[in-house]
C-alpha positions as CSV (number, residue, x, y, z in Angstrom):
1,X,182.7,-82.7,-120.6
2,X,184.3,-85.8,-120.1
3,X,185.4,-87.0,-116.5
4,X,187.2,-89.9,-114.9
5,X,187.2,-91.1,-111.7
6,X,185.6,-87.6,-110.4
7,X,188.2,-85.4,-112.3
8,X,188.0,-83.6,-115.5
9,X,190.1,-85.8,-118.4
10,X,192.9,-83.6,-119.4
11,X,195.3,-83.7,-122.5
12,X,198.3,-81.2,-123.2
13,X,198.5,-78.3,-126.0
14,X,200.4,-76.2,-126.9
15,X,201.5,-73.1,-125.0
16,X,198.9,-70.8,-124.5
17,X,196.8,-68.7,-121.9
18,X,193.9,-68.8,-123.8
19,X,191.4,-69.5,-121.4
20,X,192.9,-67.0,-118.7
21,X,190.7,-63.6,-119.4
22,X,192.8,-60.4,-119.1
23,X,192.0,-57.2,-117.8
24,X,192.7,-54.5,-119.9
25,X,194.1,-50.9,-119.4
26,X,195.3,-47.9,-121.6
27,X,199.0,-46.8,-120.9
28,X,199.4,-42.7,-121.2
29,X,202.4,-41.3,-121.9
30,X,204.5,-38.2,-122.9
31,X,206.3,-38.0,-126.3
32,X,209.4,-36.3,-126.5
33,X,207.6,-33.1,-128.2
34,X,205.3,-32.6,-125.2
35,X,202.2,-34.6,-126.5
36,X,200.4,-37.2,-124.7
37,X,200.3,-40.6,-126.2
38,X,197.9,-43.5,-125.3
39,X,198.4,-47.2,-126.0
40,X,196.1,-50.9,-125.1
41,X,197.9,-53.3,-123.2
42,X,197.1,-56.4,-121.1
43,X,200.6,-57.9,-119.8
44,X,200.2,-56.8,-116.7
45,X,200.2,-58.0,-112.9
46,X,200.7,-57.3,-109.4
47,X,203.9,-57.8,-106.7
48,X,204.5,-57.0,-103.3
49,X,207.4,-55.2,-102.3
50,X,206.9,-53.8,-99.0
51,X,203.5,-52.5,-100.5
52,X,202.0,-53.2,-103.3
53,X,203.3,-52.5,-106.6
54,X,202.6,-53.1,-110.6
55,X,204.4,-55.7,-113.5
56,X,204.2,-54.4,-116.8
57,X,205.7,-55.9,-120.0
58,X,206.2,-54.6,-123.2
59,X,207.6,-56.8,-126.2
60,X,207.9,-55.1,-129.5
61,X,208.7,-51.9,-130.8
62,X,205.8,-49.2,-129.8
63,X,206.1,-45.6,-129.1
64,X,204.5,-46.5,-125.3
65,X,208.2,-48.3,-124.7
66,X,210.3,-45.9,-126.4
67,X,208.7,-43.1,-123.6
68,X,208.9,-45.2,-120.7
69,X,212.3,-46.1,-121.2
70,X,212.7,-41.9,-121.6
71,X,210.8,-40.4,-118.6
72,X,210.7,-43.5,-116.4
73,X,206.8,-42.7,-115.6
74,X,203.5,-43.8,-116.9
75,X,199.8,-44.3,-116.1
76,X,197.4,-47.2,-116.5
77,X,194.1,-47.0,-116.5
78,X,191.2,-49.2,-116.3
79,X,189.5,-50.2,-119.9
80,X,185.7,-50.0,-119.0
81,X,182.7,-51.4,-121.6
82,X,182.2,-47.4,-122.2
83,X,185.7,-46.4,-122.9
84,X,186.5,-49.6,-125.2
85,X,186.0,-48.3,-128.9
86,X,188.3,-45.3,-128.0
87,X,191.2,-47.9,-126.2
88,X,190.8,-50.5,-129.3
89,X,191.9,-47.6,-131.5
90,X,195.3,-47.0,-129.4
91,X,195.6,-50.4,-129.4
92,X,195.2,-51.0,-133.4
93,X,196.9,-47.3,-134.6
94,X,200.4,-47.1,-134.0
95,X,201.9,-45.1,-131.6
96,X,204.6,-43.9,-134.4
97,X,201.3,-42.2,-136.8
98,X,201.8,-38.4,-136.5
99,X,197.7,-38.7,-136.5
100,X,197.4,-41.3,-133.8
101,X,195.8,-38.5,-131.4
102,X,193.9,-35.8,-133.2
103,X,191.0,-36.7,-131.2
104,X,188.7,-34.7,-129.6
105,X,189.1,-36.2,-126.1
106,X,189.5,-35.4,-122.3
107,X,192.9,-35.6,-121.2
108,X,194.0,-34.3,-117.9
109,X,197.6,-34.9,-116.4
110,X,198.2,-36.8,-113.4
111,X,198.3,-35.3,-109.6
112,X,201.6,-36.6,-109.2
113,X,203.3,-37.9,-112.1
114,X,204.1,-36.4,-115.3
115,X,201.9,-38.3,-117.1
116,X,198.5,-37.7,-119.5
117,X,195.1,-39.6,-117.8
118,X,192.2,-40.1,-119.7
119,X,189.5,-38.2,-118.2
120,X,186.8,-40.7,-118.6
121,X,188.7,-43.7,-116.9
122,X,187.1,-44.2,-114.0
123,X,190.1,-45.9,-111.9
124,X,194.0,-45.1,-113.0
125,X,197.5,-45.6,-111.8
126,X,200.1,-43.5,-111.7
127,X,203.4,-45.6,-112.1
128,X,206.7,-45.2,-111.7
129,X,209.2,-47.4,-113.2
130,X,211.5,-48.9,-110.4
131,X,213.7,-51.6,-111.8
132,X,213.6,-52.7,-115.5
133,X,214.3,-56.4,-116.9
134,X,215.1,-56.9,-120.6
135,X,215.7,-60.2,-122.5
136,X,214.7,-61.2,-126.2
137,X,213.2,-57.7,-126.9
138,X,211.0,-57.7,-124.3
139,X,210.8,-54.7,-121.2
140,X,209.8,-56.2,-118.1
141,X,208.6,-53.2,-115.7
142,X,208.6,-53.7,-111.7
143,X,206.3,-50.3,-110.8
144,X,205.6,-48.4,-107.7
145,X,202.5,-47.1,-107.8
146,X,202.8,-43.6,-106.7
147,X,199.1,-42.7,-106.6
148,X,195.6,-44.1,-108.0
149,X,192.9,-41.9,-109.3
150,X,189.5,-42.9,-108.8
151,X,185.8,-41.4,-109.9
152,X,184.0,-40.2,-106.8
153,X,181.3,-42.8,-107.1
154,X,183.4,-45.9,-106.5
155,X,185.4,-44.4,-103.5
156,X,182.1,-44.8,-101.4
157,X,182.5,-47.0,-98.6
158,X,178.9,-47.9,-98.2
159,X,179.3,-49.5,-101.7
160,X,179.7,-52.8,-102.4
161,X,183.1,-54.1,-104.3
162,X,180.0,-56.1,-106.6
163,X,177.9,-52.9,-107.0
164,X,181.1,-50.8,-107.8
165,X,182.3,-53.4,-110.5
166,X,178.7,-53.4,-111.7
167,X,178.8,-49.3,-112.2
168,X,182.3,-49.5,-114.1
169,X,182.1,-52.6,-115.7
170,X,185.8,-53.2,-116.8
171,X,186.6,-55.1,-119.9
172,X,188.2,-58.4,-120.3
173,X,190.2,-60.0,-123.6
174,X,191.0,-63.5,-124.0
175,X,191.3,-65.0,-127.6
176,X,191.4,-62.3,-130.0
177,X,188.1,-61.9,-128.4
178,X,187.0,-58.5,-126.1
179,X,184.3,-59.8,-123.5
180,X,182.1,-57.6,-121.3
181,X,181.9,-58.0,-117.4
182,X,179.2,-60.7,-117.5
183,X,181.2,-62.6,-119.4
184,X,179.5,-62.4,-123.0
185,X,181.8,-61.8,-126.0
186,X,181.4,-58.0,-127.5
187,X,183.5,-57.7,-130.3
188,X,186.9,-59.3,-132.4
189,X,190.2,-56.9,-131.9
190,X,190.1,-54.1,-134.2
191,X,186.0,-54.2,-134.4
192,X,185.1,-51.6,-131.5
193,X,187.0,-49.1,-132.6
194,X,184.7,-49.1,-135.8
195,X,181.9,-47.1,-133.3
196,X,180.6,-44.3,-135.2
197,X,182.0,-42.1,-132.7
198,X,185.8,-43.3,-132.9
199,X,185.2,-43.4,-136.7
200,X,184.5,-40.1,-137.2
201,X,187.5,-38.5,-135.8
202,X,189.7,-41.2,-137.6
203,X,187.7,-40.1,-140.6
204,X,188.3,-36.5,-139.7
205,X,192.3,-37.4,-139.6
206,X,192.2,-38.7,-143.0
207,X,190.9,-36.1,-144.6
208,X,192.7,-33.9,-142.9
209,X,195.9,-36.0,-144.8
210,X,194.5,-35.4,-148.0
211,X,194.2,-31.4,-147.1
């Protein structure tokens, strides 16, 4: 890398925030019919509003938006190494297939909310919507967070942050790319949810279409 009087060189680009990894978490929600609904989604930070409180944007069409803008409520939860195959395929099969969730998963409702969790997330928010911005087809969420769900093994105080991180190992995105917690790229988007696992209840879905 090439430096000049003790600083990197720079040059512009275009606009981009490819080199600023995301976290990533699955948004669960309630369709009008009663059934839960899960969606992938990384436009998402933090505000603090008297206490601390979650931004969330959504900017195209997706069944995720059409039910937040309904019932005012969702939950996000942390995308771990373990759960990514499963929160690739919300994020690749649209939210609008009748099939998207004929999966054999665990799904358990929240404590506070009206809203689905995903029994294997280890660390999940329960969010209400407080004000909503809109401009150019994009939602703009400010959230409170009404409560957080956590496993039992990261709410141990004589456990390191580190050691915690370590257990859970959350997953990252940043060019397309997924990338473990250490940093080392796992897969291209669309690629994890090829597991054997996730493709045998999509497999189980389409045949059931041709029944």
């Amino acid at each position: 890398m090439l430096e000049r009087g003790g600083y990197f060189m720079k040059k512009s680009m275009g606009i981009s925030n490819g080199f600023c990894p995301q976290t990533l978490f699955v948004y669960g929600t309630y369709n009008d019919d009663g059934k839960p609904d899960f969606g992938l989604f990384c436009w998402v930070s933090y505000y603090w509003d008297e206490t601390l409180g979650v931004m969330a944007a959504i900017c195209e069409d997706k069944r995720t938006r059409d039910n937040i803008r309904r019932n005012g409520v969702f939950s996000m939860g942390l995308v771990t190494e373990e759960l990514l195959p499963l929160a690739d395929y919300f994020g690749c099969k649209s939210g609008y297939d009748a099939d998207k969730m004929k999966l054999d998963i665990g799904i358990e409702k929240g404590q506070v909310l009206a809203v689905p969790v995903l029994e294997k997330c280890p660390w999940t928010f329960e969010l209400e919507v407080d004000k909503t911005f809109q401009n150019n087809g994009a939602d703009i969420y400010l959230c409170k967070i009404r409560n957080v769900l956590a496993d039992e093994a990261i709410c141990d105080d004589s456990v390191s942050f580190e050691e915690k991180l370590r257990m859970i190992r959350p997953a990252r995105t940043v060019g397309n790319t997924y990338f473990s917690w250490d940093g080392n790229a796992v897969a291209k988007w669309g690629e994890p949810m090829k597991n054997k696992n996730i493709a045998h209840y999509i497999d189980q879905c389409e045949a059931a279409k041709k029944d």
